[in-house]
C-alpha positions in Angstrom: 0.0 0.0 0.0 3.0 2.5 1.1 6.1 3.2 -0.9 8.7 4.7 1.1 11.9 6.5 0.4 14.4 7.1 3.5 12.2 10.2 4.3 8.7 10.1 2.9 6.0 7.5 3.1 3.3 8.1 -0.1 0.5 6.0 -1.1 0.5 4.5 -4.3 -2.5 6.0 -5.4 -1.4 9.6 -4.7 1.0 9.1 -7.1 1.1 11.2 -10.3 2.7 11.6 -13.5 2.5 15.6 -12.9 3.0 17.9 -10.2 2.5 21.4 -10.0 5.0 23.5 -8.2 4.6 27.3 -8.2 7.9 29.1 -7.6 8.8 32.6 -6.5 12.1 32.8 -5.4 10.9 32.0 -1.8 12.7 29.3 0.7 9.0 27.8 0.7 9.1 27.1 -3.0 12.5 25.6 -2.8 11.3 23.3 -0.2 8.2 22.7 -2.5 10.8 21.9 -5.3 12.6 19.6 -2.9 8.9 17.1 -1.6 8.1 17.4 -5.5 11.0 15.4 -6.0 10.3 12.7 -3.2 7.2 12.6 -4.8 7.8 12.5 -8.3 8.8 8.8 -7.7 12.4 8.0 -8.6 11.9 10.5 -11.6 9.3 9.1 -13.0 6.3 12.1 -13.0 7.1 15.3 -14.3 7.0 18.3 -12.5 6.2 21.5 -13.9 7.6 24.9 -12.3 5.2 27.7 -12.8 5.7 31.4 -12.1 3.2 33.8 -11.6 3.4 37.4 -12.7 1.0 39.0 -10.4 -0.7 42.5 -10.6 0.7 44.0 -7.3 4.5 45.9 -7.1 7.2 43.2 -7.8 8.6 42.0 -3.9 11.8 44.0 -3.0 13.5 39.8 -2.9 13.0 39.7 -6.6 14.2 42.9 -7.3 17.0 42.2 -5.7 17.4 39.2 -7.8 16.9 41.1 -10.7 19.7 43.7 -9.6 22.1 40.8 -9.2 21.3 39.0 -12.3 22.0 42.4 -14.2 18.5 42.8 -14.9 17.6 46.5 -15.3 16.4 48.9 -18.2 13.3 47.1 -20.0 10.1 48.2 -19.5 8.5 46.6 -16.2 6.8 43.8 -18.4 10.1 42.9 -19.9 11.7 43.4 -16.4 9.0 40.8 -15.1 9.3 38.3 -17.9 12.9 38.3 -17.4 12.8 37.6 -13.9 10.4 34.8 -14.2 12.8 33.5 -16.7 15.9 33.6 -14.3 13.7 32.0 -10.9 12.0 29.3 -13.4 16.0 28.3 -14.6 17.0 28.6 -11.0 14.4 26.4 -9.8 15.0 23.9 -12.9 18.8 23.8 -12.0 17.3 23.1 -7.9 14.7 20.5 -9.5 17.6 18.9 -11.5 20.3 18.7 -8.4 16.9 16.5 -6.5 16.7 13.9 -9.1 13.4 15.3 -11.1 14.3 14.0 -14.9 11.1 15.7 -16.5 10.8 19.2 -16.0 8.2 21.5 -17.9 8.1 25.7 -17.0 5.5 27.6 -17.2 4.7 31.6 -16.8 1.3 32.4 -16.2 -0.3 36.3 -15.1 -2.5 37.8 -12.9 -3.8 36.8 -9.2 -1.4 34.0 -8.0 -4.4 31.6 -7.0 -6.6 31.9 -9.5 -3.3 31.5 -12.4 -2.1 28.6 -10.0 -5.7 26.6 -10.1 -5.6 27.0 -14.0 -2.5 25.8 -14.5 -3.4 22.7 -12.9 -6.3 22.4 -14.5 -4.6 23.3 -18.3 -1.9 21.1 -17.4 -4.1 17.6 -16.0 -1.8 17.8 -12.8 -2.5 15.7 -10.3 -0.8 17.3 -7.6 0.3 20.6 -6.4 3.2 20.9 -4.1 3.5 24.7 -2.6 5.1 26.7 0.1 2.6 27.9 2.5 4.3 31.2 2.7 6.0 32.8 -0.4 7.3 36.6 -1.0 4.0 38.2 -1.3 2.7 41.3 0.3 1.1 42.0 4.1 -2.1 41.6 2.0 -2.8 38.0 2.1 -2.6 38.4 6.2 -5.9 40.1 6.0 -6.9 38.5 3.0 -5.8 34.6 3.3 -3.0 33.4 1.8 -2.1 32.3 -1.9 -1.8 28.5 -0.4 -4.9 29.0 1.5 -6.9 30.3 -2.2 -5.8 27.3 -4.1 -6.4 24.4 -1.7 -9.7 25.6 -1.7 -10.1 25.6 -5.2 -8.2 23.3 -6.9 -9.2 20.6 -9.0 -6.4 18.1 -7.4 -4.3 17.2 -4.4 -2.7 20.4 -2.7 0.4 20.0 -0.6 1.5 22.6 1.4 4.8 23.3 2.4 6.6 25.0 5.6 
């Protein structure tokens, strides 16, 4: 009934050839990244990294990312493409040092939940693995969180991760 790795105990029907994790840049996502990988099954579902572009002022974390990647002069969309670009290839490399073979990325925009849900749906995943906390604003305190949005509405498994 259980498969087990030296860590993680998963039932053999929970398992699924994709899983959705949404990256930011955060230490939640790279934990995400990291049970994806347990998860995935000795490499054997893909995983598929999605960033979300959101409608809100970019976090100060990935402009500093930006500013250290060299990142600068664009127009803001540019600006925000080319950030996604750099996390999504960061978190690929992250995915790759795990053990994750198959690896699909994705950039989606607009409100994190709502872009999150239908990716999963677009993308027949049947699992979403997520940090619980990522780099957005003081907003989702009063508002509920990202994680909180999508477990609710999601069409699949959610994970959350702390």
């Amino acid at each position: 009934m259980f498969q087990s790795s030296p860590k993680t105990f998963v039932r053999k029907e929970m398992m699924s050839n994709k899983i959705l994790v949404p990256i930011d840049g955060s230490e939640q996502a790279y934990k995400a990244i990291d049970v994806a990988a347990k998860l995935a099954y000795n490499g054997n579902a893909e995983v598929v990294l999605l960033n979300v572009i959101g409608r809100e002022q970019m976090p100060e974390a990935i402009r500093r990312f930006a500013s250290v990647e060299h990142i600068e002069g664009p127009p803001e969309w540019q600006y925000e493409q080319l950030v996604a670009a750099g996390l999504l290839k960061a978190g690929q490399q992250h995915a790759r040092n795990k053990g994750i073979q198959t690896i699909d990325t994705r950039v989606r925009h607009g409100d994190p939940a709502k872009a999150i849900v239908e990716a999963a749906s677009d993308k027949s995943v049947g699992m979403i693995v997520m940090g619980n906390r990522g780099l957005g604003t003081v907003k989702g305190l009063a508002f509920g969180s990202v994680s909180q949005k999508v477990s609710h509405l999601a069409p699949c498994s959610v994970i959350t991760v702390t």
